[in-house]
C-alpha positions in Angstrom: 73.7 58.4 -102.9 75.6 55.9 -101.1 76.1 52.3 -102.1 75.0 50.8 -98.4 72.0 53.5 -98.9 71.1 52.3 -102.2 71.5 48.8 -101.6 69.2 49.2 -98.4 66.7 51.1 -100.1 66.3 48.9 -103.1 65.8 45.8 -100.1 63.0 48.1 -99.5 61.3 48.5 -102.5 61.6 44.7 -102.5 60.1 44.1 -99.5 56.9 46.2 -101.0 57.0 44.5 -104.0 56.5 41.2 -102.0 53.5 42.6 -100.2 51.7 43.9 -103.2 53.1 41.6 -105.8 53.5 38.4 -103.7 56.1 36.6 -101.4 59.6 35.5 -102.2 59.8 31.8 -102.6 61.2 30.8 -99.2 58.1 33.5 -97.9 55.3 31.8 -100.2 56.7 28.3 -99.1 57.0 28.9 -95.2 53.6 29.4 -95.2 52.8 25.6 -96.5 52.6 22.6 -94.1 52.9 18.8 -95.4 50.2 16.9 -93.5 50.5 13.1 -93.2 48.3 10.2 -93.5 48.2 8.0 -91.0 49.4 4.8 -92.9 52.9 3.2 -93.5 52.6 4.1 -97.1 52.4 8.2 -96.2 55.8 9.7 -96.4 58.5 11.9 -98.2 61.7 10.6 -98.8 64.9 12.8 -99.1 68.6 12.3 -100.5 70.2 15.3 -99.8 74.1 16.0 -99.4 74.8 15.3 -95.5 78.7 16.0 -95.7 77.7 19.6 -94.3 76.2 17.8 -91.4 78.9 15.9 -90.7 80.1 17.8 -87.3 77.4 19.9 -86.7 73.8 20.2 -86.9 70.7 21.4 -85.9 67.1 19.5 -86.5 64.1 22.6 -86.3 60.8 22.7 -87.2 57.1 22.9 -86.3 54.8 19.8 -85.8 51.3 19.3 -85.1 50.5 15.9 -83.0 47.2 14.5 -85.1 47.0 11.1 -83.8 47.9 8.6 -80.5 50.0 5.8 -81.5 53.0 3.8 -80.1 55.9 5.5 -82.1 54.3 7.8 -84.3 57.8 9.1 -86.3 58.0 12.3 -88.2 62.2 12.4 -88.7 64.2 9.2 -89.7 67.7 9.0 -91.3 69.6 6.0 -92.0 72.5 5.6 -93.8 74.6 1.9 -95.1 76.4 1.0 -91.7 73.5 2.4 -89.0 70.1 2.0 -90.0 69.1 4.6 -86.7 71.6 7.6 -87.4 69.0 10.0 -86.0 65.3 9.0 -84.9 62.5 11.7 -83.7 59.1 10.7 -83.1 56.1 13.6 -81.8 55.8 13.1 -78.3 59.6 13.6 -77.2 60.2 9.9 -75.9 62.5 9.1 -78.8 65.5 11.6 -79.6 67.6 9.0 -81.5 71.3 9.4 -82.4 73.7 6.8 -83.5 71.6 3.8 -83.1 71.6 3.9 -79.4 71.9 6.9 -77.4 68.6 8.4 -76.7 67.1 10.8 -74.0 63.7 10.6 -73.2 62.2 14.2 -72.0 58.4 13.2 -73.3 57.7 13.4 -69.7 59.2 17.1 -69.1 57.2 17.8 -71.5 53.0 18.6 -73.1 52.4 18.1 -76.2 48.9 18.4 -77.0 46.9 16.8 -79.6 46.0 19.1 -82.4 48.0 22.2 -81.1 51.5 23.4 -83.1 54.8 23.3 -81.3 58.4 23.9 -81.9 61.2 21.2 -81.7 64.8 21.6 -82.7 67.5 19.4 -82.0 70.7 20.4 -81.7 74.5 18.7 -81.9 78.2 19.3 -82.5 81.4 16.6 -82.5 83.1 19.8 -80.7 81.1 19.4 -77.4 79.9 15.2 -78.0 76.4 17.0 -76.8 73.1 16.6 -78.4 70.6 19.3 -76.9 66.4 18.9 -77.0 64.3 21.9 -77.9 60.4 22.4 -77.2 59.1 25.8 -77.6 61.9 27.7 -77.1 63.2 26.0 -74.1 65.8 23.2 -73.6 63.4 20.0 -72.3 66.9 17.7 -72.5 70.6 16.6 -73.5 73.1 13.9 -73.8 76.7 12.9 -74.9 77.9 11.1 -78.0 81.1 8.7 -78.0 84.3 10.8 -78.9 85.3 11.2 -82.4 82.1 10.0 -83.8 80.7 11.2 -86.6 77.4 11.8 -88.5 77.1 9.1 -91.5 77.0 11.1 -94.6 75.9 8.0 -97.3 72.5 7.9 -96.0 69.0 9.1 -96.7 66.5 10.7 -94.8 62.6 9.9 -94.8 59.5 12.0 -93.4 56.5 10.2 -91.4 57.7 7.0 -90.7 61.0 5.3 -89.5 63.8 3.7 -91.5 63.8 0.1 -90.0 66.7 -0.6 -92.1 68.5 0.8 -94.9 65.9 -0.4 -97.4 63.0 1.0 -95.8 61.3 -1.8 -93.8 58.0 0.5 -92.4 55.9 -0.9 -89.6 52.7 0.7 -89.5 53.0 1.8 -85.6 55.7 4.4 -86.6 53.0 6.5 -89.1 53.1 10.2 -88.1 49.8 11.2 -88.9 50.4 14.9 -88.5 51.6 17.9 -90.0 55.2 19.2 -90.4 55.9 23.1 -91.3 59.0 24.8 -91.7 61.3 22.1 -91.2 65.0 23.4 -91.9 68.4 21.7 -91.1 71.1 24.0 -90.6 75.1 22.7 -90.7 75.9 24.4 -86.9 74.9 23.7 -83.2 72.4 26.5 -83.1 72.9 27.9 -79.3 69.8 28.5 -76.7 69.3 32.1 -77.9 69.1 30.9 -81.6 66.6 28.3 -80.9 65.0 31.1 -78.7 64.6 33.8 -81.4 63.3 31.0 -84.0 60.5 30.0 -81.5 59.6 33.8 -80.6 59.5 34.9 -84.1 56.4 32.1 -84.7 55.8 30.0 -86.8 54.4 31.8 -89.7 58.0 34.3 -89.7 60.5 34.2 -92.4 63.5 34.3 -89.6 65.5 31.6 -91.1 66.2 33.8 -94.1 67.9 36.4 -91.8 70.3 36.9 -89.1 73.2 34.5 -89.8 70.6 31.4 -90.6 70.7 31.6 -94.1 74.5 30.7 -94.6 73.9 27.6 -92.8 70.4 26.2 -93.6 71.3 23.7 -95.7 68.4 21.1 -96.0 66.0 23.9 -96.8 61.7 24.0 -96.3 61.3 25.0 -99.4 63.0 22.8 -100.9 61.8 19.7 -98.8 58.7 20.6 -100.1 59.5 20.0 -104.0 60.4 16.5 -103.1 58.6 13.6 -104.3 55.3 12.4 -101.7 54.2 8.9 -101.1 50.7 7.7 -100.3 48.6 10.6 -98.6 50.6 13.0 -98.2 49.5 16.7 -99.1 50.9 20.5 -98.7 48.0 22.7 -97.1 48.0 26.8 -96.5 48.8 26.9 -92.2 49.2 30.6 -92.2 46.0 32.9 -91.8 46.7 36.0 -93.6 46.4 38.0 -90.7 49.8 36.9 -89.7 51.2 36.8 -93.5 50.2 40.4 -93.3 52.1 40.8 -90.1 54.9 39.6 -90.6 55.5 41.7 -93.7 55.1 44.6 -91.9 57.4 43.5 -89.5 59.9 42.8 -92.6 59.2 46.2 -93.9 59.9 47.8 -90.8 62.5 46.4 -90.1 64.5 47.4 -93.4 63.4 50.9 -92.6 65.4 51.2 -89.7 68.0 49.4 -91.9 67.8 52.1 -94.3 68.0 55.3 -91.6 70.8 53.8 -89.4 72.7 53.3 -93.0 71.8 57.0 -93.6 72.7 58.1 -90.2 76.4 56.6 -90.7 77.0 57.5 -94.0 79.7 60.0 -95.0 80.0 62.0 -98.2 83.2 62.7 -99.1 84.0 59.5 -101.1 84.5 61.2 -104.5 86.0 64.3 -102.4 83.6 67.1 -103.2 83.9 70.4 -101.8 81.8 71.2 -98.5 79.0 73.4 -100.8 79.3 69.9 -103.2 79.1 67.8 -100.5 76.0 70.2 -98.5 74.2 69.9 -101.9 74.5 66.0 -102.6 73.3 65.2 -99.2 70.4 67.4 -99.7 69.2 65.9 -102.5 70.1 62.5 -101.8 67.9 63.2 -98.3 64.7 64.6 -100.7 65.0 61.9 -103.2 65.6 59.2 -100.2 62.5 60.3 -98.5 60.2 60.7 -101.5 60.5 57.4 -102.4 60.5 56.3 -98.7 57.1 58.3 -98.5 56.2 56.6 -102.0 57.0 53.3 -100.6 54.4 54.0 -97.6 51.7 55.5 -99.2 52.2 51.8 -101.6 52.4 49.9 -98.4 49.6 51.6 -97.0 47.1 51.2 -100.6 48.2 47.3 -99.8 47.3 47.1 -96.0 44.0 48.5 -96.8 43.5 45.8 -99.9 44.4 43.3 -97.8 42.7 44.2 -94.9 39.2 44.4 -97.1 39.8 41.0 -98.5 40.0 40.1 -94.9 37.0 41.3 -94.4 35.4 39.4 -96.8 36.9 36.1 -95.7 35.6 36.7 -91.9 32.0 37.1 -93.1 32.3 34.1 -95.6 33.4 32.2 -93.2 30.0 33.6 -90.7 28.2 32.7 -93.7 30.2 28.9 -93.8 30.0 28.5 -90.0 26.3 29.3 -89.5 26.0 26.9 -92.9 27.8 24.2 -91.1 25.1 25.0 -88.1 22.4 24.4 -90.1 23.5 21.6 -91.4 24.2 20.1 -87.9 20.5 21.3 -87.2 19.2 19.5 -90.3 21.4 16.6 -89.8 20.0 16.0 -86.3 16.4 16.3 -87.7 17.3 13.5 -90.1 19.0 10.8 -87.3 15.4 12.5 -85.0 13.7 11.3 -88.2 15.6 8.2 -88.9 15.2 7.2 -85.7 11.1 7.9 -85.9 10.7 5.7 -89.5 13.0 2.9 -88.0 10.5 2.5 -85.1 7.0 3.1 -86.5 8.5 0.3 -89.0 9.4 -1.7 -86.1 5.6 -1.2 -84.9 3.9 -1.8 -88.1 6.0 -4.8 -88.4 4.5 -5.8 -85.1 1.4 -4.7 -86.4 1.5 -7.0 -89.2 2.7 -10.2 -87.2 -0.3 -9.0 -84.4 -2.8 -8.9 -87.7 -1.4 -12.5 -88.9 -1.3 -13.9 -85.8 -5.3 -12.7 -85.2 -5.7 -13.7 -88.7 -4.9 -17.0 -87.8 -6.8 -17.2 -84.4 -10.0 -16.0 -86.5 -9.5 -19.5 -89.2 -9.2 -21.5 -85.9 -12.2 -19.8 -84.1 -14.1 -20.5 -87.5 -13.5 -24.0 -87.6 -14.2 -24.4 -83.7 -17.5 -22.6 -84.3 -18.2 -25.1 -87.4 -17.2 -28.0 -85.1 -19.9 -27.0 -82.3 -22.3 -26.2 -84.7 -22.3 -29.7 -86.0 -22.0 -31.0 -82.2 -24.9 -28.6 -82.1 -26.6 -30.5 -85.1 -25.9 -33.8 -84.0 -26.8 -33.3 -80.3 -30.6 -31.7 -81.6 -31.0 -34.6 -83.5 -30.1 -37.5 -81.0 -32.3 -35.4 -78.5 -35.6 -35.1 -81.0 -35.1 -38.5 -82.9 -37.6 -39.1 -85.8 -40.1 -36.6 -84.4 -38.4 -33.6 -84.6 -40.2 -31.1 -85.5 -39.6 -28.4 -88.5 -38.7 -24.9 -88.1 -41.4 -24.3 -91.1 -44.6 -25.6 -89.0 -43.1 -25.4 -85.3 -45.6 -24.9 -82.5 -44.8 -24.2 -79.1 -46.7 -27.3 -78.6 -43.8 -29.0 -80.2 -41.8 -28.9 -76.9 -43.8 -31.7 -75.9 -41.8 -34.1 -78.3 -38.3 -33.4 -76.5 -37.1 -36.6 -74.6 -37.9 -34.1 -71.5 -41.8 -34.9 -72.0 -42.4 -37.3 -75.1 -44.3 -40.7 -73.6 -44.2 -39.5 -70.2 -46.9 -39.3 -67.4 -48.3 -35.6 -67.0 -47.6 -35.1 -63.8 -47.1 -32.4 -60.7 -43.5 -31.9 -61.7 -44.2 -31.3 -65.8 -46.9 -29.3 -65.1 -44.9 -26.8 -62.4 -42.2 -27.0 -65.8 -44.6 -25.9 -68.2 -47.2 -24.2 -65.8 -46.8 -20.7 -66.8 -47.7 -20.5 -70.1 -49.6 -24.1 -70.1 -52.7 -24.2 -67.3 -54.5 -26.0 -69.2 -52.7 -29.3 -68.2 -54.2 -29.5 -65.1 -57.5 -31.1 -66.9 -55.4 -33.6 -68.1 -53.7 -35.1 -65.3 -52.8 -38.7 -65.6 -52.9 -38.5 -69.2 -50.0 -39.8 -71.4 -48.1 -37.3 -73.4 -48.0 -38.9 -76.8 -48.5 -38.2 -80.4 -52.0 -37.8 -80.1 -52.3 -35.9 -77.0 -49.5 -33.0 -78.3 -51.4 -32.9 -81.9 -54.9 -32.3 -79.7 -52.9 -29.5 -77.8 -51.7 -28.1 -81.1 -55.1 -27.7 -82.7 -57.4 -26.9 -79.9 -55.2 -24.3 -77.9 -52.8 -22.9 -80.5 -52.5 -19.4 -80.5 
């Protein structure tokens, strides 16, 4: 067997191994994201070597816009003499090089909050040209002064921008989002470069392969084993739907590796004869292709695992999502509730001021009725004087001693008063209503 076929098979069996064993670590790593607070004390700083970066480079990456703010920075580098050496915020206003040359394409642009998109930024001394990336297509570009060169004594810092050299954050330049798969490489990657990293997505391992890995220099996986400030945590971005995916896509890929490298392969090295020759091929061919259909049937065993623990993750997350319904149900029951105990304690506090306010209305009504009784009292006894009578020996009689008909003259207009109940009065016409004359009522006509 050939050494190209060998080589190519083995990068096979490697690319199983991955899928049933576990990624490489540039594979396991892609799949992470760094996600940012939102204060000035949330960032990553970086001193890598920037000599490679002196002439050429290009900035690429993914970026998830998480919050509206004036400058909100996710790429700063600085270095002794320029504290601005490159700038890039999240909404494409700022594309910073050399302090002060800039080109503003956030209105070319739509960048929507919460959604991933990818950015790379592009320059070479060669052409003086910076060129502006999003999704794949070029939003924007300008020149740099001759001759000038990236600063290579400087440092680079993640979510926030390098005011000075020392640091110097304002709180207005706090990304606030996420950041995954953030390479710089030490060329002017061209449109169709920029193009092919986009399509490929953001969960594919594309930077390892074709030509990128010579010249990624500031590498993801790397950038993510740097020291993190404040709230700054790495989070799984990749469902594993698409982890899955792309392996395949690796796998197949190194197939038709493996059969074009067959295809142009000629025995003959060591100079067998033909029959020699006829033979080694032959075997070579079976072994080549039992191991090949070894290598499926292992692929296939893994799809099958991995499609079953996909299963289960869809219906745990039915069972979390109608879990998170009922707790929104229950929840709004609660603030229904909430709402119901803060208002029938707002009526029983009403209640209780109605009941003291009554309370005191009754104490006041009480005294009032105490203050006319003894009106009452006193006005009975400035009416009847000294002979009024008692409640325990009353007559009807008793009337007579009023001031209405005490000492007075029995006459038409007394009698008419009394003439109802009393006809006897008419006999006495003339007569004087005293003492005597009620007490001769009282025992003759009593009843």
């Amino acid at each position: 067997m050939s050494e190209a076929v060998k080589t190519l098979l083995l990068s096979l069996l490697l690319a199983v191994v991955l899928v049933i064993n576990g990624t490489s670590a540039y594979e396991e790593q892609s799949y992470k994201a760094l996600k940012f607070g939102n204060t000035l004390a949330d960032y990553v700083k970086l001193t890598p070597d920037m000599r490679p970066f002196s002439n050429a480079f290009s900035i690429c990456t993914w970026i998830k816009k998480l919050q509206r703010g004036s400058y909100p920075s996710w790429f700063s580098y600085a270095s002794s003499t320029v504290d601005t050496e490159i700038w890039i915020n999240d909404d494409g206003s700022y594309n910073w090089m050399f302090h002060n040359h800039n080109r503003n394409v956030g209105y070319l642009i739509n960048i929507r909050m919460g959604e991933w998109y990818h950015y790379c930024f592009c320059w070479d001394l060669a052409s003086r040209t910076a060129h502006i990336y999003h999704n794949g297509r070029e939003s924007g570009y300008y020149s740099t002064p001759y001759g000038r060169r990236l600063t290579t004594d400087g440092f680079i810092v993640l979510g926030q921008d390098l005011s000075t050299f020392a640091g110097d954050f304002r709180e207005y330049f706090s990304f606030g989002g996420e950041l995954q798969k953030l390479n710089m490489y030490s060329k002017k990657l061209n449109t169709t470069e920029v193009r092919e990293i986009y399509k490929a997505g953001r969960c594919s391992h594309i930077e390892t392969r074709r030509g990128h890995q010579y010249s990624r220099q500031l590498k993801w996986e790397r950038i993510l084993e740097q020291q993190r400030f404040g709230n700054v945590s790495i989070v799984d971005s990749c469902p594993l739907n698409e982890k899955l995916h792309h392996c395949h896509e690796r796998v197949i890929e190194l197939e038709e590796q493996l059969k074009e490298a067959q295809n142009n392969t000629q025995p003959g090295n060591e100079e067998p004869s033909s029959d020699d020759a006829t033979t080694i091929t032959t075997v070579e061919d079976d072994g080549l292709s039992e191991e090949l259909e070894e290598l499926r049937l292992n692929l296939e065993s893994t799809t099958n695992r991995l499609s079953e623990t996909e299963t289960r993750l869809e219906k745990a997350e039915e069972k979390l999502e109608k879990t998170e319904t009922r707790l929104k149900k229950t929840g709004a029951q609660l603030d229904k509730n909430k709402k119901k105990v803060s208002t029938l304690k707002k009526m029983l506090k009403q209640a209780n001021s109605d009941l003291e306010n009554n309370v005191d209305l009754l104490r006041e009504t009480r005294a009032a009725l105490r203050e006319k009784e003894s009106e009452l009292e006193n006005l009975e006894n400035s009416l009847c004087g000294a002979n009024c009578f008692k409640a325990s020996n009353s007559s009807y009689w008793d009337i007579l001693y009023t001031s209405t008909f005490f000492n007075k003259v029995v006459t038409d207009e007394i009698i008419n008063i009394l003439n109802e109940s009393w006809s006897q009065l008419e006999n006495f016409k003339g007569s004087v209503i005293n003492e005597g004359f009620i007490e001769f009522f009282k025992t003759n006509f009593d009843s």
